[in-house]
N, CA, C and O of each residue as an XYZ file, in Angstrom:
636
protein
N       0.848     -1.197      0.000
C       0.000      0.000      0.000
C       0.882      1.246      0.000
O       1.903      1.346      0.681
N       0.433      2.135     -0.773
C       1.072      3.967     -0.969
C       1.170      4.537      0.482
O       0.377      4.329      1.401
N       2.105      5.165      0.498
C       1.512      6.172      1.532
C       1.422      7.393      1.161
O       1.142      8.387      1.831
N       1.700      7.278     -0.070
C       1.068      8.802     -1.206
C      -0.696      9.166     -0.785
O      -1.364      8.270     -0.270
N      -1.082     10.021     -0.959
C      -2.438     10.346     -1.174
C      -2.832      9.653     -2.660
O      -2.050      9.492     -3.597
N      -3.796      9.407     -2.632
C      -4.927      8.828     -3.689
C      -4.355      9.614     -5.159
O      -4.310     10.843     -5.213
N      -4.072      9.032     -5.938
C      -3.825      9.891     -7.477
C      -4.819     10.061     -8.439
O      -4.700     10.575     -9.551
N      -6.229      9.381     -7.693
C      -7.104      9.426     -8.724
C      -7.864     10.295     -9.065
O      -8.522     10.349    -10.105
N      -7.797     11.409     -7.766
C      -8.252     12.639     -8.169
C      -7.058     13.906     -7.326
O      -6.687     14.144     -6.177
N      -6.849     14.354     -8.464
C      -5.970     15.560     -8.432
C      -6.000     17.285     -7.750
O      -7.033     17.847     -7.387
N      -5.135     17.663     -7.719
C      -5.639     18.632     -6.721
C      -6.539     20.035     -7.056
O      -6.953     20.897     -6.280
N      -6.692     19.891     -8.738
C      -7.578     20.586     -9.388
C      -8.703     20.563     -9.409
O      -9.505     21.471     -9.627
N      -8.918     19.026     -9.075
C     -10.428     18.861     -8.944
C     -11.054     18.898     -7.823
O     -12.255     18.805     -8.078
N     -10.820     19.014     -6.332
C     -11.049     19.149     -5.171
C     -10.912     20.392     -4.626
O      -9.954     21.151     -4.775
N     -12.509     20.686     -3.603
C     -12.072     21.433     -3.034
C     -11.254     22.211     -2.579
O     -10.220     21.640     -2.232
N     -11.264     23.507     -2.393
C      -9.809     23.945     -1.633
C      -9.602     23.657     -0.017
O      -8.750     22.785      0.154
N      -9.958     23.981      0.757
C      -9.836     23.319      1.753
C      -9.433     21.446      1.824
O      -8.592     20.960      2.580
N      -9.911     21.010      1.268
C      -9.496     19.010      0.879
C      -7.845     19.418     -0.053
O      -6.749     18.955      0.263
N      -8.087     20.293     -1.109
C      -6.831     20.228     -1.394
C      -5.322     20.909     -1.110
O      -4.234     20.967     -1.683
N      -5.905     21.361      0.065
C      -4.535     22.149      1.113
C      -4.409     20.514      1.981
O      -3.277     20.035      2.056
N      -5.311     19.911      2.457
C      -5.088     18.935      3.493
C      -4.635     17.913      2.379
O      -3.455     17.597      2.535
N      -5.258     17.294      1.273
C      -4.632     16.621      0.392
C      -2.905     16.840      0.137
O      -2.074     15.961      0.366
N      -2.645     17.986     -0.301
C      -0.964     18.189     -0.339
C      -0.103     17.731      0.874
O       0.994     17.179      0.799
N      -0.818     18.067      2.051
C      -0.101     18.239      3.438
C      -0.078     16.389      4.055
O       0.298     15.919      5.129
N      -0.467     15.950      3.223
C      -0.744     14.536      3.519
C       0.092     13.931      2.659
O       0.246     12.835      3.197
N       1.019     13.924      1.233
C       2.175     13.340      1.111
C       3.246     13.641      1.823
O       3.619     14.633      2.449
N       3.860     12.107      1.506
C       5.092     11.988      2.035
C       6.185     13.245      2.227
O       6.889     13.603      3.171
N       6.033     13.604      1.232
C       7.404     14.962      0.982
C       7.136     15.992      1.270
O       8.005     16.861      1.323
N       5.763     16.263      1.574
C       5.338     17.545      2.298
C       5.695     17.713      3.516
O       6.127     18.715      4.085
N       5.413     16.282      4.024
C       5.872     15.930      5.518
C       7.234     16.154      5.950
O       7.658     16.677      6.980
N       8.002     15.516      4.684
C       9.505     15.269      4.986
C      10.164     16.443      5.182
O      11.062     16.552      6.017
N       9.707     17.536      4.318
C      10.291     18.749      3.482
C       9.354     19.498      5.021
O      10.300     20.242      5.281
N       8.556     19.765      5.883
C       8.035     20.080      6.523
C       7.080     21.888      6.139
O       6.889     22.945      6.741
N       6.803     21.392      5.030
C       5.939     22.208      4.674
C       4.294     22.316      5.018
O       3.772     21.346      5.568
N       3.827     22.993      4.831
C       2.398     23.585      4.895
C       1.587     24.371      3.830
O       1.885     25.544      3.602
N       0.746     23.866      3.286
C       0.390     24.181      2.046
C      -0.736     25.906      2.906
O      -1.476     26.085      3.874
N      -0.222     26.665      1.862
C      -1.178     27.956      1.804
C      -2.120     28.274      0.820
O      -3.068     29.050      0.945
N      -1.751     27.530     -0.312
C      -3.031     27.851     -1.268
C      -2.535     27.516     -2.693
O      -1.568     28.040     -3.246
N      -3.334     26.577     -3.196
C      -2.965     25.775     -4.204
C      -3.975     26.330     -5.493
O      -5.122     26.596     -5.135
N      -3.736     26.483     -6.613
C      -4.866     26.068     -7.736
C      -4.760     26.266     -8.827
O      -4.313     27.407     -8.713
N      -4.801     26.085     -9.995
C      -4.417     25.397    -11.202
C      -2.705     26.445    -11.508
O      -2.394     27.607    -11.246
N      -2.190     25.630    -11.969
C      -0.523     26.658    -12.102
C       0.072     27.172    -11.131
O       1.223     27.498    -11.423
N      -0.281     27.426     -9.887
C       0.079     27.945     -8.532
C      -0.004     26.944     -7.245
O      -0.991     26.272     -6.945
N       1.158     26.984     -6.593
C       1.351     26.759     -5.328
C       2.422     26.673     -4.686
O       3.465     26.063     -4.921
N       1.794     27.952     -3.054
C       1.884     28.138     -1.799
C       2.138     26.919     -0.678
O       1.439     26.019     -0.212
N       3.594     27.405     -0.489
C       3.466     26.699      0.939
C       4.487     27.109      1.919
O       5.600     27.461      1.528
N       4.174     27.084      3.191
C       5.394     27.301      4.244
C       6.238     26.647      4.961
O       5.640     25.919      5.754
N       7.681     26.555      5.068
C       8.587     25.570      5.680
C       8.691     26.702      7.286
O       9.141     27.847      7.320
N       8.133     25.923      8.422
C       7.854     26.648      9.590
C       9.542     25.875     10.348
O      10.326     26.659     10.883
N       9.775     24.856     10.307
C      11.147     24.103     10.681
C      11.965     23.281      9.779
O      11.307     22.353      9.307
N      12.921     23.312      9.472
C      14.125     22.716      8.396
C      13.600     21.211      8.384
O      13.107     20.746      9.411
N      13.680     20.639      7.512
C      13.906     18.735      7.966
C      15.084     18.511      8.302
O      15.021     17.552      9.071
N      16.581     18.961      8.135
C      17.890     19.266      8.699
C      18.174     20.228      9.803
O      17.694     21.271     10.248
N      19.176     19.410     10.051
C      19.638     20.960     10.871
C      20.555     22.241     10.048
O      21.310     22.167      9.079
N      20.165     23.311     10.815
C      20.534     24.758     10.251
C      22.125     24.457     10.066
O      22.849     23.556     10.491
N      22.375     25.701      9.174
C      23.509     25.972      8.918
C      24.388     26.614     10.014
O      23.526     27.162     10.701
N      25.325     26.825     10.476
C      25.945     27.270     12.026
C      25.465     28.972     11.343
O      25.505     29.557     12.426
N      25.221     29.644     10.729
C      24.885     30.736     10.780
C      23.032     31.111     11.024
O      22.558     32.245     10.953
N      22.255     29.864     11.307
C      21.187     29.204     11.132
C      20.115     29.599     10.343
O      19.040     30.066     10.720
N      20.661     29.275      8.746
C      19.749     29.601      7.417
C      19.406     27.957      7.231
O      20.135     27.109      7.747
N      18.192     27.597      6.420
C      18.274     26.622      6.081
C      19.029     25.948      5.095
O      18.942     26.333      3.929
N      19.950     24.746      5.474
C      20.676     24.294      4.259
C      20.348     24.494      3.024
O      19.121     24.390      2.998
N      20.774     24.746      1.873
C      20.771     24.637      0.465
C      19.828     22.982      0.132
O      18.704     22.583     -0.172
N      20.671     22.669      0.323
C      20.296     20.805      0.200
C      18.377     20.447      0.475
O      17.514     19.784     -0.101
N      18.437     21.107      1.373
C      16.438     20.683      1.909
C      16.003     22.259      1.264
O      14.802     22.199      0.998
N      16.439     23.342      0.995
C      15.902     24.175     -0.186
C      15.573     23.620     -1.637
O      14.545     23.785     -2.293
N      16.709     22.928     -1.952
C      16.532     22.176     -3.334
C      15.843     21.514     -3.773
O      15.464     21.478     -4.943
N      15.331     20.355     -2.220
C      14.486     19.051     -2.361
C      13.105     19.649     -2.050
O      12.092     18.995     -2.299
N      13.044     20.806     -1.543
C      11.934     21.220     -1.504
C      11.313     22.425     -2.431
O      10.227     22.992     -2.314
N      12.278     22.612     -3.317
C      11.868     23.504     -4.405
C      11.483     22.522     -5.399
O      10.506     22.879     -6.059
N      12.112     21.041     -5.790
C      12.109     20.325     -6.901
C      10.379     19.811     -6.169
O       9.349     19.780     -6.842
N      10.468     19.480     -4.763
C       8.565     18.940     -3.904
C       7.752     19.896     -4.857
O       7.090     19.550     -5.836
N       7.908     20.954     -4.452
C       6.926     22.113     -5.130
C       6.556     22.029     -6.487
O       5.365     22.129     -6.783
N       7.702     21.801     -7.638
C       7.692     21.599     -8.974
C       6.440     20.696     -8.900
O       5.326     21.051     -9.286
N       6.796     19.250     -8.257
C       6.348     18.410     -8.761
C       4.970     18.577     -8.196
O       4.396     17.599     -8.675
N       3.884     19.367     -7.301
C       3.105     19.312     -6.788
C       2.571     20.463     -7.761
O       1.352     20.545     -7.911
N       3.464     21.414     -8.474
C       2.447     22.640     -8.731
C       2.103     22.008    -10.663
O       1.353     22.464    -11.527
N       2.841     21.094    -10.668
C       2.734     20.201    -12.186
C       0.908     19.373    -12.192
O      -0.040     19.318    -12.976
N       1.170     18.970    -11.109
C      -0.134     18.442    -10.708
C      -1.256     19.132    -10.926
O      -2.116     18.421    -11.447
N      -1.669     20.490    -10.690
C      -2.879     21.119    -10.778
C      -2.648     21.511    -12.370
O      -3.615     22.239    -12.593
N      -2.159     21.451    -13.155
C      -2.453     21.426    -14.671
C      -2.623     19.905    -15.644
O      -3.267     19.715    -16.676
N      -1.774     18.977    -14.846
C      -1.892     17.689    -15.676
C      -2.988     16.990    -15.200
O      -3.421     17.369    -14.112
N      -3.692     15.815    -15.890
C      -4.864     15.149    -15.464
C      -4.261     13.920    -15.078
O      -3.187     13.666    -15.624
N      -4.799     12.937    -14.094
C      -4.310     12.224    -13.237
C      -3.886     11.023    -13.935
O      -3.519     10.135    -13.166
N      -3.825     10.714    -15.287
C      -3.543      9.946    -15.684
C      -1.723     10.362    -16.792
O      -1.182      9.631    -17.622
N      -1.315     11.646    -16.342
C      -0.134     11.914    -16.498
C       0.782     12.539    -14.967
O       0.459     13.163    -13.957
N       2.098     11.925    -15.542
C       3.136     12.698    -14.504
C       4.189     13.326    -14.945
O       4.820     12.877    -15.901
N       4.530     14.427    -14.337
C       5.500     15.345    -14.699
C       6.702     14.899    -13.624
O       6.497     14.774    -12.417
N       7.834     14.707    -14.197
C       9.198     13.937    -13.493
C       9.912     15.263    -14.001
O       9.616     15.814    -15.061
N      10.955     15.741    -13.057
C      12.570     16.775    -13.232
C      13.292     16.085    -13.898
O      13.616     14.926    -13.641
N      13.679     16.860    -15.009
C      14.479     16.550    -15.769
C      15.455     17.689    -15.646
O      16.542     17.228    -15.995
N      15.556     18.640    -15.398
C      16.799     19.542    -15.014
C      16.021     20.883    -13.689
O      14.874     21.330    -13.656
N      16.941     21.114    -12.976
C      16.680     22.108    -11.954
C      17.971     23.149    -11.844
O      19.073     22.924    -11.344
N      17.500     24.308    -12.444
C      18.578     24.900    -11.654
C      18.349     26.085    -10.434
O      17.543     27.015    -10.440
N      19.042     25.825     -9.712
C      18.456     27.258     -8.727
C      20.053     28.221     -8.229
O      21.241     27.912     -8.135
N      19.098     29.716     -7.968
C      20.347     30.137     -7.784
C      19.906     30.886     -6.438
O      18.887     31.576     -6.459
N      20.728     30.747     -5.168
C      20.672     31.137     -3.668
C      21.602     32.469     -3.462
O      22.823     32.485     -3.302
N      20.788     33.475     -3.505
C      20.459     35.080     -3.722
C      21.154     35.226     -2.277
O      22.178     35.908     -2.234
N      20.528     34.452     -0.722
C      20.772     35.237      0.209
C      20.706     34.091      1.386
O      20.098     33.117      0.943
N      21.211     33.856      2.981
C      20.668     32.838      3.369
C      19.231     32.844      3.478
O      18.433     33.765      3.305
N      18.997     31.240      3.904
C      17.592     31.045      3.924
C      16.764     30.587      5.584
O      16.455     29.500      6.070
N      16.587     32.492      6.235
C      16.188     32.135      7.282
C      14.846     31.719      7.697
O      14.249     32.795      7.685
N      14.053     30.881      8.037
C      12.690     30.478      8.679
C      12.594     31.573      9.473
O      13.377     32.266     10.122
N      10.900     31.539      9.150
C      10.091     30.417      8.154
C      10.693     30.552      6.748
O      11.451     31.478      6.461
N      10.352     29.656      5.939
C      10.648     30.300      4.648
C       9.138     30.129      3.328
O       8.586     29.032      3.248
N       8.819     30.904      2.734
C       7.693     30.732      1.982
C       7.997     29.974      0.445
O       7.806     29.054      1.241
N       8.107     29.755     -0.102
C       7.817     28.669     -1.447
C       6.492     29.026     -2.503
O       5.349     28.665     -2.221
N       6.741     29.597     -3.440
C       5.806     30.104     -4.175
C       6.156     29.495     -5.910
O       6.971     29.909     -6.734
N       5.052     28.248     -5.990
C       5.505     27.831     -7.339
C       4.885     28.100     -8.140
O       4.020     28.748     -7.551
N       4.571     28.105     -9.360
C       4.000     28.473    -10.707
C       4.664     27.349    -11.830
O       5.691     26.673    -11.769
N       3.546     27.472    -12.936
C       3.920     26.362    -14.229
C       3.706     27.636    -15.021
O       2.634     28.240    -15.052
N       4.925     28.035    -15.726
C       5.024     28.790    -16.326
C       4.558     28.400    -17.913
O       3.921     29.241    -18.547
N       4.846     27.298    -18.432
C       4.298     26.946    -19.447
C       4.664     25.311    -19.331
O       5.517     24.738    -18.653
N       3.502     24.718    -20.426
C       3.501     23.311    -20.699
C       3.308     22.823    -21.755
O       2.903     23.665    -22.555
N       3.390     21.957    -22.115
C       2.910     20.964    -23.394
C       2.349     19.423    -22.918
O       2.166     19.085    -21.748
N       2.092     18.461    -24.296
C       2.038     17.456    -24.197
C       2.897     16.960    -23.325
O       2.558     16.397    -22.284
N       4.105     17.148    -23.713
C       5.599     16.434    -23.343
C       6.944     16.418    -22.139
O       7.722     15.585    -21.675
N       6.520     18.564    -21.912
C       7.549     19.037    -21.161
C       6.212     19.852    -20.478
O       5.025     19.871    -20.805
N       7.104     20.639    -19.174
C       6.531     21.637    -18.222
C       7.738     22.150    -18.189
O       8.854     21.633    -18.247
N       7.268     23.539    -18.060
C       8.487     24.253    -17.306
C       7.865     24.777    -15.949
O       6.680     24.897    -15.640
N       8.910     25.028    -15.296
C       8.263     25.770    -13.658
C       9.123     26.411    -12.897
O      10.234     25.882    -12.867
N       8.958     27.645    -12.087
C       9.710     28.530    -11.302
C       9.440     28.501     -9.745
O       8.230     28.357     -9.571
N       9.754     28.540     -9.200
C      10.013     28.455     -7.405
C      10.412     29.521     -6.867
O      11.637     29.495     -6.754
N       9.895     30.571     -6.429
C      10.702     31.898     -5.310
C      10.348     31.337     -4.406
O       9.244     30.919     -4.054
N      12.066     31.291     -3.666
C      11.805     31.124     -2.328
C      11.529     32.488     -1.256
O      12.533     33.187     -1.391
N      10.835     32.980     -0.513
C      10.898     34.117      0.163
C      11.642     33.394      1.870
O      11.398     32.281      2.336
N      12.610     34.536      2.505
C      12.564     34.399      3.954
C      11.813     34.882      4.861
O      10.617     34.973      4.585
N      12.100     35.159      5.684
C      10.845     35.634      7.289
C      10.922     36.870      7.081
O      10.172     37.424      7.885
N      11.387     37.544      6.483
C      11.288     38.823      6.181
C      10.751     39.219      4.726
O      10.635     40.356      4.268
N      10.474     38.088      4.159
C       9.381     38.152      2.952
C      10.487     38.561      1.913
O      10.163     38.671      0.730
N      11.669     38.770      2.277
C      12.826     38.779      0.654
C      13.578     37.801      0.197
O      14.312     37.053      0.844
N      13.312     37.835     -1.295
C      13.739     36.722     -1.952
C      14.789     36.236     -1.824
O      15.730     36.925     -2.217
N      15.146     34.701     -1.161
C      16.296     34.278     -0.840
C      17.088     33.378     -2.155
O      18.286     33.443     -2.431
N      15.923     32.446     -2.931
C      16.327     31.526     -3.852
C      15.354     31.823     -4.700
O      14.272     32.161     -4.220
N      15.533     31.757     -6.270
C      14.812     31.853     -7.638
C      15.397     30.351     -8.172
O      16.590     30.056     -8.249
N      14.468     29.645     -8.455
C      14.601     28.398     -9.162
C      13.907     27.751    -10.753
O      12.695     27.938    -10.861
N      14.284     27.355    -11.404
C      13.359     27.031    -12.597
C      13.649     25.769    -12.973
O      14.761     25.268    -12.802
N      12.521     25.088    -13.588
C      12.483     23.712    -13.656
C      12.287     23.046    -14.741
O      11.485     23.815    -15.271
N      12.430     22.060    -15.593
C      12.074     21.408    -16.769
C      11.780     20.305    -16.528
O      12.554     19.442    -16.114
N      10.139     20.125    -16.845
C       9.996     18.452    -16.121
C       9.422     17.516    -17.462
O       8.459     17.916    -18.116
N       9.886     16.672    -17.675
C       9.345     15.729    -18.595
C       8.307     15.567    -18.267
O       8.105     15.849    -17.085
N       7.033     15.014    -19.127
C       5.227     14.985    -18.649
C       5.245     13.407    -19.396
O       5.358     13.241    -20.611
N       5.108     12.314    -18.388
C       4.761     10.579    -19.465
C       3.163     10.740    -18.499
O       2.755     11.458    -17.586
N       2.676      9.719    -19.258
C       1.550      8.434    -18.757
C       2.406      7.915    -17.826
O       3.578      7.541    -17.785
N       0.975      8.052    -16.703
C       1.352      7.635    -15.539
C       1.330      6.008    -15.569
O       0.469      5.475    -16.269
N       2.179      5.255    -14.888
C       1.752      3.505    -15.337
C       1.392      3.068    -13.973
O       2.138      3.443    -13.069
N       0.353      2.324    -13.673
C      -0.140      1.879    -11.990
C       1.072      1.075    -11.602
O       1.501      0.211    -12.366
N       1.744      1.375    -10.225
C       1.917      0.576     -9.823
C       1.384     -0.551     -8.909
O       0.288     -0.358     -8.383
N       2.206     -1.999     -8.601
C       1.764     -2.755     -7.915
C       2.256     -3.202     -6.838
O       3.259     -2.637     -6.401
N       1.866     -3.984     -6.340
C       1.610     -4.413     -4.616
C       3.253     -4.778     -4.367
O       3.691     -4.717     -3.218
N       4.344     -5.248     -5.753
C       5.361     -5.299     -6.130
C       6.562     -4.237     -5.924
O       7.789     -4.318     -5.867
N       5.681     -3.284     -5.848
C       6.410     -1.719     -6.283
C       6.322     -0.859     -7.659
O       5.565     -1.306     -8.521
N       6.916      0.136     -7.889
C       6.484      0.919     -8.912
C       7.147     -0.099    -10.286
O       8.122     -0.849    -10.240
N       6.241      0.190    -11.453
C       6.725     -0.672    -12.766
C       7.652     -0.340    -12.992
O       8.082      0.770    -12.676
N       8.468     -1.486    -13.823
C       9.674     -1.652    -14.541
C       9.456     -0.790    -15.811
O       8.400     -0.809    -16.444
N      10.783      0.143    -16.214
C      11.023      0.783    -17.226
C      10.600      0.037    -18.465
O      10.505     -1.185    -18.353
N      10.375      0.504    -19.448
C      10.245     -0.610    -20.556
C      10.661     -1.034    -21.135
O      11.641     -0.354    -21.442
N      10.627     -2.278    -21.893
C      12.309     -3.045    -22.430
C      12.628     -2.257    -23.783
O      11.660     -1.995    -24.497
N      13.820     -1.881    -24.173
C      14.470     -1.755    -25.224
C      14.830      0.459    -25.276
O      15.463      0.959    -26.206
């Protein structure tokens, strides 16, 4: 069994209230210790209130859980444009860290444009003082999603 939330309905199609608690209920939201503020089609809000690491000795949040939680965001703000029977996977990230990153820190994603095939997507990170610490942009490949099973996720395909 997943401990993903349900994929069969997406966060476009739900309520807002179900789909702030829907986000806050995967795994990586958890991990990444975020809090969703407001999600809906091409956009989403969320707040990191404590690091999943520990601080940097100057106590900004590491780079490292900025990254994994800018690439979380990509992949969550891909979601409110694709239909549940596609997924958008990173295929390149680059980000560039403007300033440290003191908590809370805010996370503001957008799908700047898409296709069949590709997404692109941007990430400002804001600090507790609401100035931009990290600008990130994303290129995510978009496949058919394939079910996995009780096995684990499917095997790539041969050839």
């Amino acid at each position: 069994m997943s401990a993903y939330p349900s994929f069969d309905v997406y966060p476009a199609r739900i309520p807002a209230a179900e789909r702030r608690a829907w986000v806050d209920a995967d795994p990586m939201s958890l991990w990444c210790g975020v809090r969703c503020l407001d999600i809906d089609v091409g956009r989403y809000t969320c707040v990191m209130a404590e690091s999943p690491v520990e601080l940097n000795p100057d106590g900004g949040v590491h780079g490292g859980a900025t990254a994994a939680t800018v690439d979380h965001c990509m992949g969550i703000v891909a979601m409110t444009v694709l239909g549940p029977e596609r997924l958008a996977v990173t295929a390149s990230l680059t980000a560039e860290y403007l300033r440290p990153a003191y908590l809370p820190l805010t996370f503001k994603a957008t799908v700047t444009s898409h296709g069949r095939t590709v997404l692109f997507a941007q990430v400002e990170v804001e600090d507790r003082d609401g100035v931009l610490c990290m600008r990130a942009q994303g290129t995510m490949v978009v496949r058919r999603m394939q079910p996995a099973t009780e096995a684990g996720p499917p095997s790539p395909p041969a050839g």
